[in-house]
C-alpha positions in Angstrom: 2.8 21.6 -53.6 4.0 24.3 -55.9 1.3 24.5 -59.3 4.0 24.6 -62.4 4.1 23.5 -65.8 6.8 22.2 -67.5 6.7 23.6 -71.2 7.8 26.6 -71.6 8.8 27.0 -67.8 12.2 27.7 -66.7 14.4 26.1 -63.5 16.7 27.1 -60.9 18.4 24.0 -58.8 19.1 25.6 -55.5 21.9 23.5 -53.9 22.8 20.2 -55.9 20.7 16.7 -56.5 23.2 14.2 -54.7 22.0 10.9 -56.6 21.7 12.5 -60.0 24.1 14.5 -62.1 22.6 17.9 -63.4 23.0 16.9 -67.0 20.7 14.2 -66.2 18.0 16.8 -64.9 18.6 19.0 -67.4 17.9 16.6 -69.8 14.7 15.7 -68.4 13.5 19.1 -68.4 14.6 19.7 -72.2 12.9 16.5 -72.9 9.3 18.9 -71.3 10.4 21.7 -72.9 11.7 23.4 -69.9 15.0 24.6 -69.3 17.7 25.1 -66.5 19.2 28.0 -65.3 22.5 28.3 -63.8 21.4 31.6 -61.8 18.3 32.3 -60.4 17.6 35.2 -63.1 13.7 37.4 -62.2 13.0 35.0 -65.3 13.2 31.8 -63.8 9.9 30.1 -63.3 10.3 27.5 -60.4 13.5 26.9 -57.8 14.2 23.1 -56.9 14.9 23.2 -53.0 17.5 20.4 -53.0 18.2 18.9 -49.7 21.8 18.9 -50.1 20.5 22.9 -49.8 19.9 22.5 -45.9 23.3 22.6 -45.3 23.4 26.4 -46.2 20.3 27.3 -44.5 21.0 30.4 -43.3 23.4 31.8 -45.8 21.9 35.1 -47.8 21.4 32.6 -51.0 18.8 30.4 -49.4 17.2 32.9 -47.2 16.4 34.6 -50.8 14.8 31.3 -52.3 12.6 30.8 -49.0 11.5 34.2 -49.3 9.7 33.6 -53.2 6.1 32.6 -53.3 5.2 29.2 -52.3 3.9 28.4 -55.9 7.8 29.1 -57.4 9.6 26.9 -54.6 9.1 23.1 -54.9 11.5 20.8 -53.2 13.6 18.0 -54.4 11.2 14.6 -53.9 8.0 16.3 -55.4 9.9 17.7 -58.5 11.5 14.2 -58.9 7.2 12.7 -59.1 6.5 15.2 -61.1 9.3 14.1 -63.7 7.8 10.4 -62.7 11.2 9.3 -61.7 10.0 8.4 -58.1 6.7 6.6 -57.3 3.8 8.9 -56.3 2.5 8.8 -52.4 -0.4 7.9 -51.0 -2.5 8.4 -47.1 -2.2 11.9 -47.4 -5.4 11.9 -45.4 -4.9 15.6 -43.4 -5.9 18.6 -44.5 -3.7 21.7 -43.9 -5.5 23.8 -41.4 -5.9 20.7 -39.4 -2.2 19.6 -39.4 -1.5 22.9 -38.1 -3.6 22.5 -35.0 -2.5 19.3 -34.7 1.4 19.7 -35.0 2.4 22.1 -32.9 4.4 24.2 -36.6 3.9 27.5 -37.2 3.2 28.1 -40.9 6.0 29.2 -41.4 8.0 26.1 -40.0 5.6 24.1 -42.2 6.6 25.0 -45.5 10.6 24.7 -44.9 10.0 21.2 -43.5 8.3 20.4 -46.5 10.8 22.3 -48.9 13.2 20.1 -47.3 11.1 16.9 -47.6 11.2 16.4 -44.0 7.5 16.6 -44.3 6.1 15.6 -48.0 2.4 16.4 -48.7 0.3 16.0 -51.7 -1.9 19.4 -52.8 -1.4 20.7 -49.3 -2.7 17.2 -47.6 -0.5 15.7 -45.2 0.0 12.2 -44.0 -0.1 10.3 -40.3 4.0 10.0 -40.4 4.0 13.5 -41.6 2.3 14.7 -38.0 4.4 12.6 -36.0 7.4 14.1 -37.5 6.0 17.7 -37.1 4.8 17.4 -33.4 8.5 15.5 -32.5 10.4 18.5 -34.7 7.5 21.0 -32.6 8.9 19.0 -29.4 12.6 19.4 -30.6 12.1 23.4 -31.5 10.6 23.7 -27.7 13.9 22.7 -26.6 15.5 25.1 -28.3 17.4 23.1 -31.4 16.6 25.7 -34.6 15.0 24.8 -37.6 18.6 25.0 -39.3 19.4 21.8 -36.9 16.6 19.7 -37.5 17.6 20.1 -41.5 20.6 19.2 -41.9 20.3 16.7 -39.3 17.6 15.2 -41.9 20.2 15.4 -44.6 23.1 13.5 -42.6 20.4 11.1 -41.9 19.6 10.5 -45.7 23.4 10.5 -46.3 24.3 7.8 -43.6 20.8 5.5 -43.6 20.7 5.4 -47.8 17.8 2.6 -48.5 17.8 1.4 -45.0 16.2 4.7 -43.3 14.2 7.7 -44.2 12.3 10.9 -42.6 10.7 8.6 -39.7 14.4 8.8 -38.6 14.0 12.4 -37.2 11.8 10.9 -34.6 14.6 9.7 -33.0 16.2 12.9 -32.7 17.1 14.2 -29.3 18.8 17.4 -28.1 21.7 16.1 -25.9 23.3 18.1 -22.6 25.6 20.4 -25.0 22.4 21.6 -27.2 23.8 19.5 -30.0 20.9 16.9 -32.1 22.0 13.5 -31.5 20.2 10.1 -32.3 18.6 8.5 -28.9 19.2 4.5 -29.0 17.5 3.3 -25.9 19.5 5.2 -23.2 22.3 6.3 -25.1 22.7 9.3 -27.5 25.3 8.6 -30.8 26.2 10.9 -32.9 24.6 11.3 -35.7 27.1 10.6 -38.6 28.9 7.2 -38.2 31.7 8.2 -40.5 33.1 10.8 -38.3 34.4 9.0 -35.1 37.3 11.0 -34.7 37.7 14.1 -32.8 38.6 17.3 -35.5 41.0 20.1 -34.2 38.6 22.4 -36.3 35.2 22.6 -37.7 34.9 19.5 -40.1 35.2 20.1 -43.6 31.7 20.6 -45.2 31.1 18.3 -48.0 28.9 20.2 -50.8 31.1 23.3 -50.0 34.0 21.0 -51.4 31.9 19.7 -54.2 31.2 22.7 -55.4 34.2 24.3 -55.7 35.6 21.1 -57.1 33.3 21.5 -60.0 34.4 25.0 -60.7 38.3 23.6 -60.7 36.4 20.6 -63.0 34.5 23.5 -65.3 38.2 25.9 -65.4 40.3 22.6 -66.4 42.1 22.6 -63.0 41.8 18.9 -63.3 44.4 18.3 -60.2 42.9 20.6 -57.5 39.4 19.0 -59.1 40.9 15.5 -58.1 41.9 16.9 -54.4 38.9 18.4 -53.7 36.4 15.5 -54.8 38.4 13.4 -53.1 38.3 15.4 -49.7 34.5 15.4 -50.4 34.3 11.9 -50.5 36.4 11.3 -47.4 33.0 13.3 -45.7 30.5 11.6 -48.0 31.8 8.3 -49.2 28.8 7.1 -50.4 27.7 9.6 -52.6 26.9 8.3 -56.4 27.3 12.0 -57.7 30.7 12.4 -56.1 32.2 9.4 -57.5 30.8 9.6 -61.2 32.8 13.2 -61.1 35.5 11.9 -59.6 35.8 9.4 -62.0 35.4 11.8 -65.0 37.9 13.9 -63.5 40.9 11.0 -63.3 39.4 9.8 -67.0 40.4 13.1 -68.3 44.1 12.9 -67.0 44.0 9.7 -68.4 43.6 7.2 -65.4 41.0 5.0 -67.3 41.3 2.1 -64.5 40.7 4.5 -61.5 37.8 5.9 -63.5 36.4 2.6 -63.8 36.6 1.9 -60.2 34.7 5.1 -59.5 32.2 4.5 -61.9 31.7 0.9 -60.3 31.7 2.5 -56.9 29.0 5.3 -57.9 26.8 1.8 -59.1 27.1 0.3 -56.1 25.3 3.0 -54.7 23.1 3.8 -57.4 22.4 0.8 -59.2 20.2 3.1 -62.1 22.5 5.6 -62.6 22.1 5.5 -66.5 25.5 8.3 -67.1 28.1 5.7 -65.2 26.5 2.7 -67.2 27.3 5.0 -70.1 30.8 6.1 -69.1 31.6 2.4 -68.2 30.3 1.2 -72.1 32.6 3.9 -73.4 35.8 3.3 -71.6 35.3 -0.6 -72.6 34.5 0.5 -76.5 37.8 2.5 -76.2 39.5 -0.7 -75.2 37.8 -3.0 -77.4 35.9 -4.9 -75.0 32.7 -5.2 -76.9 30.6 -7.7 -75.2 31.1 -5.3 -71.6 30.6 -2.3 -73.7 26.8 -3.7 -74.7 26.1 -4.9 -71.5 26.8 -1.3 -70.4 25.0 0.6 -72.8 21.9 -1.7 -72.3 22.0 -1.5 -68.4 22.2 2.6 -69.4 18.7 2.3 -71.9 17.3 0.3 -69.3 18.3 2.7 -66.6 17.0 5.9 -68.7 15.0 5.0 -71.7 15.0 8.7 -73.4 19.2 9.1 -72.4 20.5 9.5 -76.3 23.3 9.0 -76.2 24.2 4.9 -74.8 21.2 4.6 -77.8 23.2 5.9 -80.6 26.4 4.0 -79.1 24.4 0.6 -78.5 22.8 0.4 -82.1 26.3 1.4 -83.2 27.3 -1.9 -81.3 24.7 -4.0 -82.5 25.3 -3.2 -85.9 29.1 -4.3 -86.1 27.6 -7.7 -84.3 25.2 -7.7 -87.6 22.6 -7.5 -85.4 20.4 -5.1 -87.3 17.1 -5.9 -86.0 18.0 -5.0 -82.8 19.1 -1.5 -83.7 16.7 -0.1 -85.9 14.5 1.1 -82.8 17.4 2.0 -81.2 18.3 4.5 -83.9 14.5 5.3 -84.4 14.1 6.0 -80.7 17.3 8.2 -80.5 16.4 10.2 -83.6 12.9 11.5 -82.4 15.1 12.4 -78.5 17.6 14.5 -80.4 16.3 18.0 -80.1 18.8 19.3 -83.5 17.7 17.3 -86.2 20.6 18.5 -88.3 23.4 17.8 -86.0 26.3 15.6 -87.6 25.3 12.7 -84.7 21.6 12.7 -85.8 22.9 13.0 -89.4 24.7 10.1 -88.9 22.3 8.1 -87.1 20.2 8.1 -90.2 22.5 6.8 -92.5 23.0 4.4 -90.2 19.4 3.6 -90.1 18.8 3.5 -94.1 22.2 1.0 -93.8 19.6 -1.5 -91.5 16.3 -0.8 -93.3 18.5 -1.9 -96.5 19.9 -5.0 -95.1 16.9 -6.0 -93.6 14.6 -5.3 -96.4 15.3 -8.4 -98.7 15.0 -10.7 -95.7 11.6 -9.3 -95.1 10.6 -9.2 -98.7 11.7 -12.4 -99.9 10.7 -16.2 -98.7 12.9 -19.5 -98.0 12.7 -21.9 -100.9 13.3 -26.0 -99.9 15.9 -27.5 -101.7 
């Protein structure tokens, strides 16, 4: 595992995290006192390997990321522990120069495997499930299918067996007649993406090469080729959170509240935590006037992502039209000490609005109930 420190470190994301947006990660690191870059500058500290990355393997941009030092690569799963939003692992029983002799990987094919969280050690020890993986991948390379194969394979596996599946998956892998990875089941070999049963006149379309020019259309205000795009994304990778929260901020912005609500809803259903949609779906019903779905989105959001400001500020807001004041004193309290500018007009106003609680509350605290 790469040895980094958050404060005072700076990020690259090479590729894109597919179940969280990048504001979300770059508020987790600004939260450290780290910081993202949007180009890998000679400055930047540490490059998050993403595994939506695998699919541009051998493109110039990743073979210059895999050519850093180990300690200033770290891939997607450990950066997420070390940010505690995914539980730590445990077994990690093998030491390194064992798992070499044992798996059949050069070095070399080691470290990518493990960029890509096809393998995932802990402080260079590796697991049981992590050698069987290597020595079937060792088998696979034998036969000729290249590294390249074997990850994005892995990521069309994450993509299609979401919560049901994981890298134990890859041991079902099997070069078929045409030198194409396939999944074995039993005596039959299936393609490995259930979503594309139909035969394409060309090369199908790839997905994060779409999503990322969709975001540049998103970024210039190209809000219609935005729309096109993500949704030609989709059509690839329908059940993609991050897609369908974008999508659904691009169709807010032309004004399609309804459709963005269905996306939101859709990205949920994927990623029941994902704290920004909660948000987005609180502010779209506050815009309406639909209070009581407004709270119960803002709270699903604090629940989601505790240190996530804003659905704070918008919640305590909330709570104090509903004269609830008790409720969002530690809501303001909490938001005040996450917003980095102090003398921003938000964090401005979030103080008045806390004095406005402390003042109501203080004569109830203060005084005592007489019997009449």
């Amino acid at each position: 595992m790469a040895q980094f420190r958050f404060d005072g470190s700076s990020f690259f994301i090479a590729g894109r995290f597919e179940r969280l947006p990048k504001s979300r990660i770059e508020r987790e690191l600004k939260g450290k006192g780290a910081k993202l870059h949007r180009r890998l500058l000679r400055k930047t500290d540490v490059v998050i390997v993403t595994h939506e990355a695998a699919g541009r393997f051998d493109t110039p941009a990743i073979a210059g990321v895999l050519k850093l030092l180990p300690a200033q690569t770290i891939s997607e799963e450990t950066f997420l522990r070390e940010l505690g939003l995914l539980p730590p692992l445990s077994g990690k029983d093998i030491d390194g120069p064992r798992f070499q002799t044992l798996s059949g990987l050069d070095p070399g094919e080691t470290r990518i495997l493990a960029l890509f969280d096809v393998l995932t050690p802990v402080d260079g020890r590796f697991g049981f499930g992590d050698l069987k993986i290597a020595q079937h991948v060792a088998n696979l390379r034998r036969r000729n299918a290249s590294i390249a194969q074997i990850l994005t394979a892995a990521t069309q596996l994450r993509r299609r067996r979401r919560g049901s599946g994981g890298a134990q998956d890859i041991t079902r892998l099997d070069v078929s007649p045409s030198g194409d990875l396939m999944m074995r089941l039993g005596d039959v070999l299936a393609e490995l993406d259930g979503q594309m049963r139909f035969a394409w006149s060309e090369p199908p379309p790839d997905p994060d090469a779409l999503f990322e020019a969709a975001e540049q259309r998103a970024s210039a205000g190209d809000l219609a080729a935005a729309e096109r795009l993500y949704y030609a994304c989709l059509s690839a990778s329908p059940r993609d959170p991050v897609i369908r929260f974008n999508l659904g901020n691009v169709v807010r912005d032309l004004g399609r509240a309804a459709e963005a609500k269905a996306h939101y809803l859709a990205a949920l259903d994927a990623e029941p935590s994902f704290a920004e949609a909660h948000f987005n779906l609180g502010h779209l019903a506050m815009v309406a006037d639909h209070r009581a779905e407004a709270v119960a989105h803002f709270e699903r959001a604090v629940l989601a992502d505790p240190d996530y400001p804003d659905p704070l500020y918008n919640l305590a807001a909330l709570y104090i039209r509903a004269e609830r004041f008790a409720d969002a004193v530690p809501l303001l309290e909490r938001y005040l000490r996450l917003d980095a500018d102090a003398h921003s007009s938000w964090a401005h106003e979030a103080r008045k609005l806390l004095l406005a609680c402390r003042a109501v509350l203080a004569p109830k605290r203060g005084g005592r109930k007489t019997a009449t």
